[in-house]
C-alpha positions as CSV (number, residue, x, y, z in Angstrom):
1,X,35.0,22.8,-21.2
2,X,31.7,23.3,-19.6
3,X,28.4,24.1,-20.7
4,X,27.0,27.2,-22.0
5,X,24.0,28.8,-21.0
6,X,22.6,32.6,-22.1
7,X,20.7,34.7,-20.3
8,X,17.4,34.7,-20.5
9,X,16.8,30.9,-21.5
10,X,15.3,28.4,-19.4
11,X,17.3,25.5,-17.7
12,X,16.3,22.4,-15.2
13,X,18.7,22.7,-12.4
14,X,18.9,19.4,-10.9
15,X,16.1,19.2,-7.9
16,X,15.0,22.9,-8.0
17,X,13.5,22.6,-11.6
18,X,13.2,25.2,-14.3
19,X,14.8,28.0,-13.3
20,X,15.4,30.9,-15.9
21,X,18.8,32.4,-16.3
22,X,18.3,35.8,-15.4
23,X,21.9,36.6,-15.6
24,X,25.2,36.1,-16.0
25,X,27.3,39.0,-14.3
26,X,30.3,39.1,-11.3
27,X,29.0,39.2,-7.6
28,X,30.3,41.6,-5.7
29,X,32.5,40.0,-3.1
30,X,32.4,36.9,-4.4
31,X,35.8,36.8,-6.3
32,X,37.5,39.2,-8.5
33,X,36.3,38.0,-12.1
34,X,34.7,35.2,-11.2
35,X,31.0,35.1,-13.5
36,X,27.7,34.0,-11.7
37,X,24.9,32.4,-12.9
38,X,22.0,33.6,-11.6
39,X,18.9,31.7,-11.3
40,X,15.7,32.5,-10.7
41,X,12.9,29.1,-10.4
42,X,10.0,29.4,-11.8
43,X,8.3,27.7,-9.3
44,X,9.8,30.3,-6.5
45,X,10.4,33.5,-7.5
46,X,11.7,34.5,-4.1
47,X,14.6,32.5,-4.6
48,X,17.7,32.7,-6.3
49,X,20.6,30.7,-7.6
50,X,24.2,31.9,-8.0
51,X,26.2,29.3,-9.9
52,X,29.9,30.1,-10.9
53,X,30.2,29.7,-14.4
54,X,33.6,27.6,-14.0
55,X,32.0,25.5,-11.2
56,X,32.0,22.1,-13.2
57,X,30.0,20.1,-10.3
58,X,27.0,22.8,-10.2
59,X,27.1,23.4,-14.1
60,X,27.0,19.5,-14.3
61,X,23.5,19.7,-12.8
62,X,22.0,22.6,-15.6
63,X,20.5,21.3,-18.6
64,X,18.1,22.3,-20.9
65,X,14.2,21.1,-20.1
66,X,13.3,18.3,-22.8
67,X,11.4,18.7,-25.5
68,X,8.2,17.3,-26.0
69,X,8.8,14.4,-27.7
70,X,11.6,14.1,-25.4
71,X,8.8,13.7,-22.3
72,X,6.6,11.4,-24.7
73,X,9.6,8.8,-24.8
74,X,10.6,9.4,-21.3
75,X,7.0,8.0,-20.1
76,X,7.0,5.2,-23.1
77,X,10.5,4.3,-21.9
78,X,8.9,3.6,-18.3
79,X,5.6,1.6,-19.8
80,X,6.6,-1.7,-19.5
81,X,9.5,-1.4,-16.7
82,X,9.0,-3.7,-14.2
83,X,8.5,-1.5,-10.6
84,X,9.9,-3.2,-7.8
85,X,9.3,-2.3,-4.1
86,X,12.8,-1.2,-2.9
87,X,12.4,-3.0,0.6
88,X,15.9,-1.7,2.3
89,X,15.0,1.6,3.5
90,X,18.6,2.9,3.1
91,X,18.8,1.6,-0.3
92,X,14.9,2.9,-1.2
93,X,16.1,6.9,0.2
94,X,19.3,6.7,-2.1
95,X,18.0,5.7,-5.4
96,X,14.6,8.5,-4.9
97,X,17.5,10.9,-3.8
98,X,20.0,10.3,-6.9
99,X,17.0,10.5,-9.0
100,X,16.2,13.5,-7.8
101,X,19.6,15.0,-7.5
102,X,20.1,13.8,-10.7
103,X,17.2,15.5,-12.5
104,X,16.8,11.8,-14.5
105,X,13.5,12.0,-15.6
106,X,12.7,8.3,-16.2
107,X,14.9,7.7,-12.7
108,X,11.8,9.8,-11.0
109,X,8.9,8.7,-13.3
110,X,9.9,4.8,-12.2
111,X,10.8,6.3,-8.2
112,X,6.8,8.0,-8.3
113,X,5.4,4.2,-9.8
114,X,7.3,2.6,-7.3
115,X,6.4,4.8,-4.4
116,X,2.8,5.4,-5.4
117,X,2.0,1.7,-6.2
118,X,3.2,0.8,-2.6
119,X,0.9,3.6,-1.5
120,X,-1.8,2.1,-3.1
121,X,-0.9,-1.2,-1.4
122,X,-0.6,0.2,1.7
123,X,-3.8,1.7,1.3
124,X,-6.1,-1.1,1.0
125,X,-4.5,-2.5,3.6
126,X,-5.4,0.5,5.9
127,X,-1.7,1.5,6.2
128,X,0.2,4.1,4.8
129,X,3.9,5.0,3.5
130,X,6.2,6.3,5.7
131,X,6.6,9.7,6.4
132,X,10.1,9.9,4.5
133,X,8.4,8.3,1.4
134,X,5.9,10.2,1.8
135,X,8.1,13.2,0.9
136,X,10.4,11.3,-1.6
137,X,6.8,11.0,-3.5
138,X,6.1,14.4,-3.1
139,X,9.3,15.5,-3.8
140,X,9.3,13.6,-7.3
141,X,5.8,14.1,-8.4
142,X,7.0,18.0,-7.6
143,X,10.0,18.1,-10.2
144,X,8.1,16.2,-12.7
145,X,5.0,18.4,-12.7
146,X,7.4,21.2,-12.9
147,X,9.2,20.5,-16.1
148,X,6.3,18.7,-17.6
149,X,4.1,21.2,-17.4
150,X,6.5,24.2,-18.1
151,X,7.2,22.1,-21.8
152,X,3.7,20.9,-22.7
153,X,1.9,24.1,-21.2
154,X,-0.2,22.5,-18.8
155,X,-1.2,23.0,-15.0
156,X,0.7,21.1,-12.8
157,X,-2.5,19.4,-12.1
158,X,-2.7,18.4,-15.4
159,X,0.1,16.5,-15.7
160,X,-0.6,13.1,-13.8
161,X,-3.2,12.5,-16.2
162,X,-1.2,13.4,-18.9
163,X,1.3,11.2,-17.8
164,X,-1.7,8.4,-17.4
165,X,-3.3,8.9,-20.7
166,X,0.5,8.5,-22.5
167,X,0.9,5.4,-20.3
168,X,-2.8,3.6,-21.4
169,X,-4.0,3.7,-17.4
170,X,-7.0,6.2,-18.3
């Protein structure tokens, strides 16, 4: 049994973020009565998702956005975690890209530490990350704004320091 969504209510869907569920209808030529999810993101509105309704793997990657409180623990749960520099490239790429694929929301807020403290690092050494890292970063930072600020009503601007204050680095 999968999960069931209705229209009109707000989902994350995995790397592309709050999207809402605009409907759920057949597609014409997509499969006699086969129902579609379809999802529009609220960060792009000229895009839009069609998820089968009995496509397990696709529905596995909907879920509601957290709730408030559920955002306050996810960034307590990551105040104290040690944030280790992933030095195997190969390895660094797979765990920001499961993170994100996964729509884990401490995965990411530990992949943005990691990535942005090396940044830092690199920084003051006059150096700076990778190009790929560089959009790994981007890429995280981008999904966690997104929920974050759709939930607690901010900017998307707004939500680093949100995040910072919550964590004690402001």
């Amino acid at each position: 049994m999968h999960k069931q969504f209705e229209k009109s209510q707000y989902i994350c869907y995995g790397s592309n973020g709050i999207c809402r569920v605009e409907d759920i209808c057949p597609i014409p030529g997509m499969g006699a009565g086969v129902l579609f999810y379809v999802l529009k993101p609220i960060a792009d509105r000229n895009s839009v998702y069609y998820i089968p309704t009995e496509n397990e793997a696709l529905i596995s990657k909907m879920r509601l956005p957290l709730t408030r409180e559920e955002i306050d623990a996810a960034i307590d749960s990551v105040r104290d975690a040690s944030v280790r520099w992933i030095i195997d490239r190969g390895e660094r790429v797979e765990q920001c890209r499961a993170a994100l694929r996964e729509c884990d929301v401490r995965q990411n807020l530990l992949t943005v530490g990691m990535l942005y403290l090396q940044k830092q690092k690199l920084s003051e050494e006059g150096k700076s990350l990778s190009s790929t890292d560089e959009a790994m970063l981007r890429d995280a930072e981008k999904l966690t704004e997104n929920e974050f600020a759709f939930v607690l009503g901010l900017r998307a601007d707004e939500v680093g320091p949100y995040i910072r204050r919550r964590l004690g680095l402001e």
